[in-house]
C-alpha positions in Angstrom: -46.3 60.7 100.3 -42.6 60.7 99.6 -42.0 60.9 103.1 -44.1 58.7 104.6 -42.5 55.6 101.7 -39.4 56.3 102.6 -40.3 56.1 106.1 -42.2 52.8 105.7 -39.0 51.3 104.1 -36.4 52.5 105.6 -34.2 50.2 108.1 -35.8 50.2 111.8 -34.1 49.3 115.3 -35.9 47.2 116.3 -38.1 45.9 114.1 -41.4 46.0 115.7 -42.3 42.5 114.0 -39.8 41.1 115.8 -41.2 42.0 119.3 -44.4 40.8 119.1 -46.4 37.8 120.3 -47.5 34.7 118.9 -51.7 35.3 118.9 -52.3 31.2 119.2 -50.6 28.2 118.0 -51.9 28.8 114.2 -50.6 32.2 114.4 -47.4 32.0 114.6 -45.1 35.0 113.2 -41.8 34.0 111.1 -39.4 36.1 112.1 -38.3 39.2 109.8 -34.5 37.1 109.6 -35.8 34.0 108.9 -38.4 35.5 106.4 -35.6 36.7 104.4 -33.6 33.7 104.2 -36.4 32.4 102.6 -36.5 35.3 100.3 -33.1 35.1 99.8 -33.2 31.2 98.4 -35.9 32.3 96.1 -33.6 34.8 94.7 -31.2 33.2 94.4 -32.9 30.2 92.6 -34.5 32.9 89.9 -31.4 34.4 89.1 -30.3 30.6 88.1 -33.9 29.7 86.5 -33.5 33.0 84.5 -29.7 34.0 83.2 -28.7 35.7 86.2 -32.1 38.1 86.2 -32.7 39.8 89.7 -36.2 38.9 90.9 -36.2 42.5 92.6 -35.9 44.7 89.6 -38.4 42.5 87.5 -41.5 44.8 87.8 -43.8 42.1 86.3 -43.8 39.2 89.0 -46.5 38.6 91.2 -46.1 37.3 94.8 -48.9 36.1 96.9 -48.8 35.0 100.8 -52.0 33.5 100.9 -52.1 33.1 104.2 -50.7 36.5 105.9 -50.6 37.0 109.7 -47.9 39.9 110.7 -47.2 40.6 107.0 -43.4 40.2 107.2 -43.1 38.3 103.9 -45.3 40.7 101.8 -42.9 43.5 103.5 -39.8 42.6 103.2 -40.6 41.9 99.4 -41.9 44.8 99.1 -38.8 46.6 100.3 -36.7 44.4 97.9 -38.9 45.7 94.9 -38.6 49.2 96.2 -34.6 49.0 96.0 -34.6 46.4 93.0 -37.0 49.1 90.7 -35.3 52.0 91.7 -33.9 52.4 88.0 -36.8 51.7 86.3 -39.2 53.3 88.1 -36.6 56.1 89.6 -40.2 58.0 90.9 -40.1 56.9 94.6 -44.0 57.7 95.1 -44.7 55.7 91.7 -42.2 52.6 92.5 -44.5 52.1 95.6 -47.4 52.8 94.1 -46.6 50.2 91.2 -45.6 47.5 93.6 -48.2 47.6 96.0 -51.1 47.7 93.6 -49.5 45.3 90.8 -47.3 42.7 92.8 -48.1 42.0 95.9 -50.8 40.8 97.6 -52.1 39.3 100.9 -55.3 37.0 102.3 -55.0 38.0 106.0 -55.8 34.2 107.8 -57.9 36.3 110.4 -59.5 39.5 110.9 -56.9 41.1 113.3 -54.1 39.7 111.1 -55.5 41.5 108.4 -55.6 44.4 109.9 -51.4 43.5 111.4 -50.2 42.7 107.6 -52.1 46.1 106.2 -50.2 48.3 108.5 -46.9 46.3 108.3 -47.2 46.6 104.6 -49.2 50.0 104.0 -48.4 51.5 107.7 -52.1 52.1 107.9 -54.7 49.0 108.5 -56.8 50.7 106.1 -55.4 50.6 102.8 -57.3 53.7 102.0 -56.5 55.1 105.4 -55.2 59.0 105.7 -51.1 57.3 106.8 -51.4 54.6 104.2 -48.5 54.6 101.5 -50.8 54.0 98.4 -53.5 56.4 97.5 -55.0 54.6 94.5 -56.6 51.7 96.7 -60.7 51.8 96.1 -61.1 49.5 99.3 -60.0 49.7 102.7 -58.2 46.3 102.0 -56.0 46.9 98.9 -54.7 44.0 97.9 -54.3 42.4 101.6 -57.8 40.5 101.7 -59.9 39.5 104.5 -63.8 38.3 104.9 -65.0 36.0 107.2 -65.6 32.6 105.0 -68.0 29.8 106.3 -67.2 26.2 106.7 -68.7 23.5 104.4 -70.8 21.5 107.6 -71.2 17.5 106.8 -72.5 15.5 109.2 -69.7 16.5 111.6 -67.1 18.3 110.2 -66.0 20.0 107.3 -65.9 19.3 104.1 -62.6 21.5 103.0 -60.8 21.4 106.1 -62.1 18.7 108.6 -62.9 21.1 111.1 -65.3 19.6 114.0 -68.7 21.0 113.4 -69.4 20.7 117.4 -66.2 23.4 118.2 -66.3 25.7 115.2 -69.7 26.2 114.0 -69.7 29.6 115.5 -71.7 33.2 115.5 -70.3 35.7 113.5 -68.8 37.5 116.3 -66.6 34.9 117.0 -63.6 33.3 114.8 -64.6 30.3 113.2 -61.0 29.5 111.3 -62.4 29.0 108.0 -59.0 30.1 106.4 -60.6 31.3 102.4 -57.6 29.7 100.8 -58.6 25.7 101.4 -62.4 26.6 101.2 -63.1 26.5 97.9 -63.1 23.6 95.0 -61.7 26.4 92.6 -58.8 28.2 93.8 -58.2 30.3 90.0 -62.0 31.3 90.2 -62.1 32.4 94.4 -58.8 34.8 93.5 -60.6 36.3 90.9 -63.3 37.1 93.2 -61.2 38.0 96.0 -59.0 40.2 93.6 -61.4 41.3 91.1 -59.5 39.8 88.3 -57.7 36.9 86.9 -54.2 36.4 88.7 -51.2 34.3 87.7 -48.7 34.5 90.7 -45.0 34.0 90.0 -44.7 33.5 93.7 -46.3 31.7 96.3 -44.8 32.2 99.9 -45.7 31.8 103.0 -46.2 30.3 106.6 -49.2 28.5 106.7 -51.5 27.6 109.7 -50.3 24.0 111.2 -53.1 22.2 112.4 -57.7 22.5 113.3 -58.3 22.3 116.6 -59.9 19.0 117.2 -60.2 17.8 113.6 -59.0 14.5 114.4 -61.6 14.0 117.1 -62.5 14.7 120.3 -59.1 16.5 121.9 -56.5 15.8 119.4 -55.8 18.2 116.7 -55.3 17.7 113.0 -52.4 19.2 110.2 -54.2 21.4 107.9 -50.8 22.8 106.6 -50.5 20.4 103.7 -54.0 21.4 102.5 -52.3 25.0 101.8 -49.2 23.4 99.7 -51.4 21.3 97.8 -54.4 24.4 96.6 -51.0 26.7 95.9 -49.9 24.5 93.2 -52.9 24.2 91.8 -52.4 28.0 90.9 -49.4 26.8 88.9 -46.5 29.4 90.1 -43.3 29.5 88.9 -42.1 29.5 92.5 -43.9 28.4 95.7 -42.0 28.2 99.1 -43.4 27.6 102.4 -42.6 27.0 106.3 -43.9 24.0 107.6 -43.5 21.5 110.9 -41.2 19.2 109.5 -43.4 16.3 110.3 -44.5 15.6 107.2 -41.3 14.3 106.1 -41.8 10.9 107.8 -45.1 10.9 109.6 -48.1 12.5 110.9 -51.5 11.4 110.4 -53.1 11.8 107.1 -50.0 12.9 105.5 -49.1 9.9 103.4 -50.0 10.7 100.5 -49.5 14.3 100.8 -45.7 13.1 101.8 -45.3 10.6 98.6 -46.0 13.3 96.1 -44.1 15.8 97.2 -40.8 13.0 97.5 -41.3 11.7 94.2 -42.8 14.9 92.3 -39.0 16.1 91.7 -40.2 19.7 91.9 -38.8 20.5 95.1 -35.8 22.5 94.4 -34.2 23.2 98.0 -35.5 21.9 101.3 -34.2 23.3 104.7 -34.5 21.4 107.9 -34.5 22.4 111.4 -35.1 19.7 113.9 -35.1 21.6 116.8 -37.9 23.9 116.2 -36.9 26.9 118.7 -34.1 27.7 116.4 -36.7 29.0 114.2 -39.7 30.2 116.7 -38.3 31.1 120.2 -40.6 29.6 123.1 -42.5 27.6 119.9 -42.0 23.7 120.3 -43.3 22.1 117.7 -42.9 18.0 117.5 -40.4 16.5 114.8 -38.8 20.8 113.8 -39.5 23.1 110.9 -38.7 23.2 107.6 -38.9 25.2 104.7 -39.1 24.4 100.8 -38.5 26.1 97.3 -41.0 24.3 94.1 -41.0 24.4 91.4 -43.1 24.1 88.7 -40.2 23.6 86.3 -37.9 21.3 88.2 -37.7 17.8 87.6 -34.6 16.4 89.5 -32.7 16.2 92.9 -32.9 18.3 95.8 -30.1 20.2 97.8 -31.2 19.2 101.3 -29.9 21.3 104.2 -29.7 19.9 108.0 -29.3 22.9 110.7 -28.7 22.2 114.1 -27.4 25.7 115.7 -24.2 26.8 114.5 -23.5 24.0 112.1 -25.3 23.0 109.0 -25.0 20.4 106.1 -25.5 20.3 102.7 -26.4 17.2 100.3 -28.2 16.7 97.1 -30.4 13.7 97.4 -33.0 11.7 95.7 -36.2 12.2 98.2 -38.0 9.6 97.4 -35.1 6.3 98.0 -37.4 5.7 100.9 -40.6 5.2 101.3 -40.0 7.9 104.3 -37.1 11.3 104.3 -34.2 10.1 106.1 -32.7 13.6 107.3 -28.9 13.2 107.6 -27.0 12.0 104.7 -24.6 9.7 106.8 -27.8 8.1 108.2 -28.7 7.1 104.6 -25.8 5.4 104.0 -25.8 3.1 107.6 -29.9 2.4 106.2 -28.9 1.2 103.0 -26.2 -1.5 104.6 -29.0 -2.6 107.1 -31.4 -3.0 103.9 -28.8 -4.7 101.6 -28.7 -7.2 104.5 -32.6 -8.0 103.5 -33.4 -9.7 107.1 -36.9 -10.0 108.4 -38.2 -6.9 110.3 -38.6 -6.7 113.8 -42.5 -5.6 113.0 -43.0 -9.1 112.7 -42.8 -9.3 116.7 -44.4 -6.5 117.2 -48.0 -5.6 118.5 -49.5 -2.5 117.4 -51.2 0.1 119.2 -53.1 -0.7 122.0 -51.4 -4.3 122.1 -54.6 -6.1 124.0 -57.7 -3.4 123.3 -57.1 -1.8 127.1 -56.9 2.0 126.7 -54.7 4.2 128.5 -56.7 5.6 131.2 -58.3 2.0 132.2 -59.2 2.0 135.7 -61.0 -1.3 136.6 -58.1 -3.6 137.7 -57.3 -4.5 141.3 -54.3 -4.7 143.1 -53.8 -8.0 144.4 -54.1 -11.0 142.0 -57.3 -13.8 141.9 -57.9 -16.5 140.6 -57.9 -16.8 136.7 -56.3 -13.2 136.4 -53.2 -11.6 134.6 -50.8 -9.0 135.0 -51.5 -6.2 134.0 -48.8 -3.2 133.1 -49.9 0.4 132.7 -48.6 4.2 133.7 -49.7 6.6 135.8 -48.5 10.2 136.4 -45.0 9.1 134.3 -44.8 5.6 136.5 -45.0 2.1 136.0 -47.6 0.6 137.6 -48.6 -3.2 137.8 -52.5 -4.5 138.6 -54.7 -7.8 137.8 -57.7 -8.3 135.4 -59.4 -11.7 134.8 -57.8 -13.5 131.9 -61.9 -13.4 130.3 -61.6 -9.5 130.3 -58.8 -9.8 127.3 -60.0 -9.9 123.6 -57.7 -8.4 121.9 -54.2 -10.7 120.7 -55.6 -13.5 123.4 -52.6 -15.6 122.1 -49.7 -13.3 123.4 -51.0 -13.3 127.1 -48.6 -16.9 128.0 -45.1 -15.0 125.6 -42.9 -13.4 127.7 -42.5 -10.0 126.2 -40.8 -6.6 125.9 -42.8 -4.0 126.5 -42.3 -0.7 125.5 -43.6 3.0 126.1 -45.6 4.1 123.0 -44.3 7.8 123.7 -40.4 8.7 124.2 -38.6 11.3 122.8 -39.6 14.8 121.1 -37.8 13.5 117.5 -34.3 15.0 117.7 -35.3 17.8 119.6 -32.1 17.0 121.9 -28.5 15.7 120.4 -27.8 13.5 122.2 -31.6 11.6 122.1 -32.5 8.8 124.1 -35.6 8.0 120.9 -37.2 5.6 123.2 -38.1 5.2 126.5 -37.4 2.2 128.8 -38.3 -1.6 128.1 -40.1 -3.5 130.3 -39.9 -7.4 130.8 -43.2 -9.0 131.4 -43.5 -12.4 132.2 -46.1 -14.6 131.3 -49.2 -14.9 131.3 -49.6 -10.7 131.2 -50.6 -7.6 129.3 -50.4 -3.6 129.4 -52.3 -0.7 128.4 -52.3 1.5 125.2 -49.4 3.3 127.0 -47.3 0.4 126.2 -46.5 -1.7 122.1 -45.4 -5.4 123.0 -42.6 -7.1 121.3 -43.0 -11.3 122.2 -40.7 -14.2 122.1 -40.5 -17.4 124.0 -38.3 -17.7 126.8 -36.8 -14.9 129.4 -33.3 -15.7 127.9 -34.8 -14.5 124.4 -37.0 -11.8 126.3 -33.3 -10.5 128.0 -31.3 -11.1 124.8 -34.0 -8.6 122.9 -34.0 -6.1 125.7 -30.4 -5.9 125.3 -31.5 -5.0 121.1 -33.6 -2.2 122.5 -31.1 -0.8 124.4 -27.9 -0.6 121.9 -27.8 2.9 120.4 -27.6 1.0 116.6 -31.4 -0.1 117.7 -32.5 3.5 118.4 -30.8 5.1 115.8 -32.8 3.0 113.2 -36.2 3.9 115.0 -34.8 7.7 115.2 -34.8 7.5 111.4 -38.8 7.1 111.0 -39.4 8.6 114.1 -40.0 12.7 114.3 -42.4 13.3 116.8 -43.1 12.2 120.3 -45.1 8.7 119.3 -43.0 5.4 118.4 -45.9 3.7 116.5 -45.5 0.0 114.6 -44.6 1.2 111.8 -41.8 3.5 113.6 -39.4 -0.1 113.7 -40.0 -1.5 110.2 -36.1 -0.6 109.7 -35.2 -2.6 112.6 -34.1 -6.3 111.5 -34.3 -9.2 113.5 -31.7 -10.5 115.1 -30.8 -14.7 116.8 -32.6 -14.3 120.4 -29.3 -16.1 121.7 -26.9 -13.4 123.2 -26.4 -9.9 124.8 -26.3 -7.3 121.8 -23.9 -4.8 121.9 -23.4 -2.2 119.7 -19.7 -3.2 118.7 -21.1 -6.5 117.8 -23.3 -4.6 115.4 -21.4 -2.3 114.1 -19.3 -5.1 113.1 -22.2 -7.3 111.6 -23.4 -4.3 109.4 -20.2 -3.1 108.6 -20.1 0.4 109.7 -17.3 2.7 108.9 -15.7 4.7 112.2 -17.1 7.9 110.5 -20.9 6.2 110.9 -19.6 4.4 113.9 -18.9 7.9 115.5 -22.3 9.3 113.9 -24.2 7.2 116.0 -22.5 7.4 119.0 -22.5 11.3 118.9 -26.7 11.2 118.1 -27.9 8.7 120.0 -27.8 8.6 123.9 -26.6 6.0 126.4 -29.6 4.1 127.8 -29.4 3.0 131.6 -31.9 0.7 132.6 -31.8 1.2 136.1 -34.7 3.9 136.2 -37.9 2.9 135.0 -39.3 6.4 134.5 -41.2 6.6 131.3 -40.5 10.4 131.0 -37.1 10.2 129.1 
């Protein structure tokens, strides 16, 4: 037994979590170094919650991953506790024996990840097994738990999770994603089921799933991730700290409220931002980066927000919630609240939404040369711009823009500041009158070409973009993406000098902008930029 735990826990080159391979895009495995910068900020935010006390020779906290796949976090804080306890419990076979059965514990998200964490943490995927590190286990799962849980079926989806009822409503044999953690309506009661007692974790940590496969309909999927922050704290730790697409912070459907709690709650303690997600998953791209946080229950004040773009890294304390959105650079906060102070109209206010005139994206019945009574009509195929001809009867949606001249503008640019420089937007498009696009396209209007030319020049200044960039972390530039984009008199070229000036920048935010925010050459019309 001695053996085999100082086996399990000894330092290994390489670290066989490190070499394997993401199982879907719901199992994703943190890294063992990443893990333990996580760790590491917990510990470090214990020892000041608690006079200096090292979280890893306390032999009474609980830690829970509720939501295990490889098992690196239940690991590595196991071999912290096994180091931290060594002069309390100086009994090497004990100390292991302690921790595994009294303070740590698992819900595998699958069956095979389950099996994956057991043997990271207990080097046998039977807790029970003849190589397992703990002997006292009664059940082959010790305190790593997996069963297959059942959706709640409505009409169409599921009640706990919105998973489609047409994609997941599966045979036994087959996984049906019903992660045990967000199916239930009492999280303290299913634990002490799952666990066999009552359990108060200290702890909550973790990297939950990101999104259901087709719970937003048809094709497109839907974030589940903030259903796992929101049951955790309903456990009431002391400490709960999570990896998370860093979506959330200004978008993402059917985040908003999830997003205004946790900026105003005041319990976040540290939050960590990677917008380039591939610093923290190789080969993963996720839209808008990754972040992680550290809750907590007892905090009621600012947050230490970290930026990390490869080598280099910034630290501010900030007030979350000063917008009704998380601006992620501190500089960037300060050129926003000199555009604000100004307290001019929004450009929203000459701006369609989506689908601009009710024609989706894959519309097909147009023609190619133009009749009597029809329009122009803009939309994309294969990544070009395209132009056709409808009748002007076919258009029931915003009727009234069809005689503006307009800008139009691809609904899709960027991956959110996956790139430094970032373009943010892809190219405008003048349309004369009378005409209208596709969904592919959002539709800013005015009344002559000289004020359609003089906004296009707006568009294209990098001060434009950098505002959109602000409220803008994925690949879609909805509406609502531009409501920090003022209007401006429709009677000049814009330039960003000329607004730099107007707004008063300093040549530190001057030089912010320019380093951030990409040139825009207008003589390509692609729309893959």
């Amino acid at each position: 037994m001695s053996n085999q735990a100082s086996f399990a826990f000894r330092s290994r080159n390489p670290d066989v979590l490190t070499c394997i391979a993401n199982l879907s895009s719901d199992e994703v495995f943190t890294p063992p170094v990443f893990a333990n910068r996580m760790l590491d900020m917990l510990a470090e935010e214990w020892a000041a919650n608690n006079s200096g006390a090292n979280i890893w020779a306390d032999k009474t906290v609980r830690f829970l991953d509720p939501f295990t796949k490889s098992g690196v976090f239940l690991r590595e804080i196991t071999s912290r506790l096994t180091k931290g306890l060594e002069q309390e419990i100086p009994e090497l076979e004990k100390r292991v024996n302690h921790i595994l059965t009294k303070q740590v514990f698992g819900i595998g998200i699958t069956q095979l990840t389950s099996l994956l964490a057991r043997r990271s943490v207990y080097c046998s995927k039977n807790a029970k097994g003849e190589h397992s590190i703990v002997k006292s286990f009664a059940s082959d799962d010790g305190n790593i738990w997996f069963q297959r849980t059942e959706h709640k079926w409505g009409d169409t989806k599921c009640e706990f999770c919105g998973a489609p009822k047409a994609i997941l409503n599966r045979e036994a044999e087959l996984e049906n994603y019903a992660y045990a953690f967000i199916h239930t309506d009492n999280i303290k009661a299913r634990l002490a089921e799952i666990f066999g007692e009552n359990m108060q974790f200290d702890v909550i940590i973790g990297n939950p799933p990101d999104q259901m496969k087709g719970g937003a309909g048809g094709s497109s999927d839907s974030s589940i991730y903030h259903l796992f922050v929101e049951q955790a704290k309903k456990l009431e730790p002391k400490f709960l700290s999570m990896v998370v697409p860093s979506r959330w912070l200004a978008g993402g459907r059917g985040l908003d409220e999830f997003r205004k709690e946790m900026l105003s709650s005041r319990k976040l303690l540290r939050l960590v931002d990677f917008p380039v997600s591939s610093e923290v998953f190789p080969n993963v791209e996720v839209k808008g980066g990754i972040c992680y946080f550290l809750w907590s229950g007892a905090h009621n004040g600012l947050c230490d927000v970290t930026l990390v773009r490869g080598n280099t890294s910034s630290t501010a304390t900030r007030q979350l919630d000063e917008f009704d959105v998380f601006v992620r650079d501190s500089i960037a906060v300060g050129i926003l609240r000199k555009v604000i102070k100004a307290a001019e109209r929004p450009i929203t206010d000459i701006l369609s939404a989506d689908t601009p005139f009710g024609i989706a994206t894959n519309f097909e019945d147009f023609h190619d040369k133009k009749k009597a009574g029809d329009v122009a009509l803009h939309y994309v195929r294969s990544g070009k711009r395209a132009m056709g001809f409808i009748p002007r009867s076919a258009i029931t949606k915003n009727a009234g823009l069809v005689d503006k001249w307009k800008v139009l503008v691809p609904e899709a640019g960027s991956d959110g500041g996956q790139k430094i420089p970032d373009a943010v937007l892809g190219k405008p498009w003048l349309s004369p009158s009378p005409s209208v696009a596709t969904q592919s396209f959002l539709a800013f209007w005015v009344e002559s070409e000289d004020e359609a030319r003089s906004l296009e020049s707006y568009y294209c200044t990098k001060f434009f973009r950098h505002l959109v960039s602000l409220r803008k972390l994925t690949q879609h530039a909805l509406r609502s993406t531009y409501s920090w984009v003022p209007v401006q008199a429709w009677d000049r070229q814009w330039t960003d000098k000329a607004l730099y000036k107007k707004y008063g920048l300093t040549k530190e935010e001057i030089d912010y902008v320019e380093s951030v925010i990409r040139p825009m050459d207008l003589s390509e019309t692609s729309d893959n930029e």
